[in-house]
C-alpha positions in Angstrom: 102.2 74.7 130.9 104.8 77.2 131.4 107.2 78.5 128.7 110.7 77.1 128.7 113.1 79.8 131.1 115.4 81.1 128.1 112.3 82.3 126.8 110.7 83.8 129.6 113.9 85.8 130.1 113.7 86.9 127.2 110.5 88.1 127.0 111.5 89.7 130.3 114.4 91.3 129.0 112.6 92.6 126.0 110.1 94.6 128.0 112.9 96.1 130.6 114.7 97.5 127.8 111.3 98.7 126.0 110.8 100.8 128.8 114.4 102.1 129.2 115.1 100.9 132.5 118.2 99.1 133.8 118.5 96.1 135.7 119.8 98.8 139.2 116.1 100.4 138.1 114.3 96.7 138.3 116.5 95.7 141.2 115.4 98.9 143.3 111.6 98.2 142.1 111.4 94.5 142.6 113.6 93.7 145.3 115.5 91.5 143.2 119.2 91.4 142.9 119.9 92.6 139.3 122.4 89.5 139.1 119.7 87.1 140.0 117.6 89.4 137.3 120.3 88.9 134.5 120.4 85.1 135.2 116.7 85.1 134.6 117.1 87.1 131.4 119.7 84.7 130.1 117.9 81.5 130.9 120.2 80.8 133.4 117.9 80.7 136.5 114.0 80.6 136.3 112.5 82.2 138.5 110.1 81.8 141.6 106.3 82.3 141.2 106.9 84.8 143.9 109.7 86.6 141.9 107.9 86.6 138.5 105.4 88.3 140.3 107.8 91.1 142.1 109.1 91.2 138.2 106.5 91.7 136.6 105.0 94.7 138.8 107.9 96.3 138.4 107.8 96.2 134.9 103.9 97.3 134.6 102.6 93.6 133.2 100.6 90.8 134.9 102.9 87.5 134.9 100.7 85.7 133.0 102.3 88.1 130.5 105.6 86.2 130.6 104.3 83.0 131.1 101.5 82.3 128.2 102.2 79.4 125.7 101.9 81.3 122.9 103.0 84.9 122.9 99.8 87.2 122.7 100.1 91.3 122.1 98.1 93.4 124.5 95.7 94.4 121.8 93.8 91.3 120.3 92.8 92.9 116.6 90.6 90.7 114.4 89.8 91.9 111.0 87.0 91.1 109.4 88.5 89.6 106.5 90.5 87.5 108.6 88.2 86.0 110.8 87.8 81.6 110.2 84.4 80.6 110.3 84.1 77.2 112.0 81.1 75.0 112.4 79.2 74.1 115.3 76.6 71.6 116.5 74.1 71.3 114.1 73.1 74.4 111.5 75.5 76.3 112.9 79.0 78.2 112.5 80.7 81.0 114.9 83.6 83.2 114.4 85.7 84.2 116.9 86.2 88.0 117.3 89.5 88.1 119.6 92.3 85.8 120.0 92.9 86.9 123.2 95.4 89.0 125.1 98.1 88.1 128.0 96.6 87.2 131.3 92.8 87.6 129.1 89.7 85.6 130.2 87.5 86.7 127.7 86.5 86.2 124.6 83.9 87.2 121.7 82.5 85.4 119.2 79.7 86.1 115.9 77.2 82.7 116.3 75.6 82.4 113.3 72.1 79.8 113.4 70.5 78.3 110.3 66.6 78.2 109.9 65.3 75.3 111.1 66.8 74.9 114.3 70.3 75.3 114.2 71.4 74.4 117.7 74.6 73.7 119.4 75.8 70.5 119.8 73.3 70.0 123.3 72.5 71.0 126.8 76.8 71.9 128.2 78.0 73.2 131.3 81.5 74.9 132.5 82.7 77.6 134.2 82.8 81.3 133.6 80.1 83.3 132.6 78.5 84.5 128.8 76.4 87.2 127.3 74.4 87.2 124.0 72.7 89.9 122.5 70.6 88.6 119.9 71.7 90.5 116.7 69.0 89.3 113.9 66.7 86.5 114.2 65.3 84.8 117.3 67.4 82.8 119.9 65.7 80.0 121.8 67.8 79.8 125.0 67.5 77.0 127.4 69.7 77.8 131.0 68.9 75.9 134.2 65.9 74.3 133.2 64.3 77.4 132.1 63.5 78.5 128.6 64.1 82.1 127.5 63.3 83.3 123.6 65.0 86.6 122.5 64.3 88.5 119.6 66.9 91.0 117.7 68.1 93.3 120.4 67.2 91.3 123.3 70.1 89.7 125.3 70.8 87.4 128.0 73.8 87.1 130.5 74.2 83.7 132.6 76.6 81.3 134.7 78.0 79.2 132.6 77.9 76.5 135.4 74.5 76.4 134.9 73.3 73.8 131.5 72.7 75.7 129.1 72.0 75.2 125.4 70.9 77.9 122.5 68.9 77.2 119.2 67.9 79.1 116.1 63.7 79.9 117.1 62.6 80.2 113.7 62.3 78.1 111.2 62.5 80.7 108.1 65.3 83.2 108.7 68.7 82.9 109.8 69.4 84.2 113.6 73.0 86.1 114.4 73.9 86.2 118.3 77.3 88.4 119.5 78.5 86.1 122.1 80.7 87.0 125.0 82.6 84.5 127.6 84.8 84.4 130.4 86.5 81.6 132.4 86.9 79.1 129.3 89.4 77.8 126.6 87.1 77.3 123.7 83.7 78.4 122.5 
């Protein structure tokens, strides 16, 4: 979905005069007539997908910049006190460690897995691909039919198009994975 025109001239506006440079600058950069430019910076006129992209090289950020539903900085900062814990499949809870950055297709997450088999939800496929690096405990990982266990320290790194599902190995102590993805929405 893209954001409404007012604010992605806005947004556009905001980083041009950031950076000190006037619309002759961004004209001369882009290839853009800087009337054309001011109309997009009003709302007045969206712009083309091929213009966005002649704007936004000329301004040093990737469109997806100007064009993401929610308007991320270019630093994702999580602090450990603010991090939500949410609950997964069975046993289970993960906390996301980024909340993503502008044009991002990556994200972390801390998967924490009860004793006893705490599992996701079951066997899932999408795209992208993840890492885990087993931090405490031992991960049971099942990808493409083939089962891997890893003990603290180990990791693994996979397709997500591949199914794939994770459990908790042991049945006495609580396992901790650091989980990386790219190339999907939610964990």
């Amino acid at each position: 979905m893209m954001v409404p025109k007012d604010t992605l001239g806005r947004r556009i506006k905001r980083v041009r005069e950031s950076r000190q440079l006037t619309l002759k600058v961004v004209e001369a950069a882009a290839g853009i007539s800087a009337t054309h430019i001011s109309e997009i910076e009003r709302g007045k006129s969206a712009p083309t997908v091929g213009v966005l992209v002649r704007l936004a090289r000329a301004l040093g950020k990737t469109p997806a910049y100007f064009v993401e539903e929610v308007e991320l900085g270019e630093v994702s900062v999580v602090k450990a006190e603010d991090r939500v814990r949410q609950s997964i499949g069975t046993g289970g809870t993960f906390e996301r460690l980024t909340t993503g950055i502008p044009g991002g297709c990556m994200e972390a997450c801390m998967v924490t897995l009860q004793p006893g088999g705490g599992r996701h939800a079951g066997a899932h496929a999408h795209g992208g691909a993840e890492a885990a690096l087993v931090l405490e405990g031992r991960a049971r990982f099942t990808v493409g039919g083939e089962v891997v266990e890893l003990e603290a320290g180990d990791a693994i790194h996979y397709h997500s198009a591949l199914l794939h599902a994770y459990e908790n190995a042991s049945s006495r102590e609580t396992t901790t994975v650091l989980w990386v993805s790219t190339g999907r929405d939610t964990f």
